[in-house]
N, C-alpha and C positions, 0 to 999 in steps of 0.2 A: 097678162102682159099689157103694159102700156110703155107711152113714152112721156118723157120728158121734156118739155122744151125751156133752154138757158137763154138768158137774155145777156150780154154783156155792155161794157161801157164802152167801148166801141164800137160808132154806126154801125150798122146792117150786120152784125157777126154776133151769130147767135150757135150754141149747142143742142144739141139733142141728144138725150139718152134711152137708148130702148131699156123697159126694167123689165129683163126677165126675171123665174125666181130666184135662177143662180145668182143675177146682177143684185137684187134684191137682200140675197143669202148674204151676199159680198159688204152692202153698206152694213148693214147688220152688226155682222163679226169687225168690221173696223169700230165701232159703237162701241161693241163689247171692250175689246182689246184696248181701247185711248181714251174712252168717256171714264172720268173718275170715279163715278158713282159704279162703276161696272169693275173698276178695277183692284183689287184689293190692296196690292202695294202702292198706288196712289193716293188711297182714304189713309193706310197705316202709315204714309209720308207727310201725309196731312196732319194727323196729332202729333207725332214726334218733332216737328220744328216750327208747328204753330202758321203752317202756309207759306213760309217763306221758297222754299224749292218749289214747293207744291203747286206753287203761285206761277212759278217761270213754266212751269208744264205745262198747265191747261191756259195758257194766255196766249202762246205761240201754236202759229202753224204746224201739223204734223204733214210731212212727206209721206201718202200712202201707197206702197207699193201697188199697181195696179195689171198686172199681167191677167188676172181674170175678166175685165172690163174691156178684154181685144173685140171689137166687132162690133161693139155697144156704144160706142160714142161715134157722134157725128161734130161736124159744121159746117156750115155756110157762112158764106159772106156777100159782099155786093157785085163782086167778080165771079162768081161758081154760085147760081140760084137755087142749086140743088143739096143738099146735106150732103158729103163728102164724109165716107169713114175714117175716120182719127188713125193712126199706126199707137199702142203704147207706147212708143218713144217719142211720140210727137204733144204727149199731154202730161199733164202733172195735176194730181187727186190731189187737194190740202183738204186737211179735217181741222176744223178748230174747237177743240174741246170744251171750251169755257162755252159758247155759243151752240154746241152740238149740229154743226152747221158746215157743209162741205163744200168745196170751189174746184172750178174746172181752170185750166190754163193749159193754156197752148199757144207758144213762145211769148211776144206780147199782148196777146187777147187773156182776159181772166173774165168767167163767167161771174155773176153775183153769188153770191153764196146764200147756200138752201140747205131747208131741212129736208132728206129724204125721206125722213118718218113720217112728218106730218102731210108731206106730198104723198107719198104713200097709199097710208091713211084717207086721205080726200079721194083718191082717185079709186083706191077699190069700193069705196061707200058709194061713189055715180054708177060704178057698173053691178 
């Protein structure tokens, strides 16, 4: 178990995500299910129109359902110095497929977008 910590473009408001290995499990199976390479009717929509559809899928943001991620997100901000647990209805997961790269938002705060895999990756090689 580690955490994450989001930085956003708005002073002082930053995210945090505890990754357990359900949360962990979680980005995973989003990868699988939106990343194209993972996906088969994606690749097989890829030769039949030569990228054209193919092309508006993995360029736009995907909405990820996130009801598994209740308890695991935080923020703060310059008002509340302490990370504050998120409600799932107060945040929005985007995954962008072309970049394999996921963003936090919560109402207008957006986190930057990160690779979970290769934060991941990094953080279980230091422990």
């Amino acid at each position: 178990m580690f955490s994450i910590v989001l930085k956003s473009e708005t002073p002082d408001v930053n995210f945090k995500i505890i990754a357990t290995d359900e949360v962990s499990d979680f980005f995973k199976s989003v990868i699988k299910a939106e990343h194209y390479i993972y996906n088969p009717s994606l690749l097989y929509l890829q030769s039949v129109d030569q990228g054209k559809e193919w092309k508006c899928k993995i360029e736009y943001a995907v909405n990820i359902e996130c009801e598994k991620l209740s308890g695991c997100i935080y923020r703060k901000d310059k008002f509340n110095r302490r990370y504050e647990p998120l409600d799932t209805d107060q945040f929005k997961l985007l995954y962008i497929p072309k970049t394999n790269t996921f963003c936090l938002m919560n109402f207008s705060d957006a986190s930057y977008a990160f690779d979970f895999l290769e934060i991941e990756k990094a953080m279980t090689a230091q422990l």
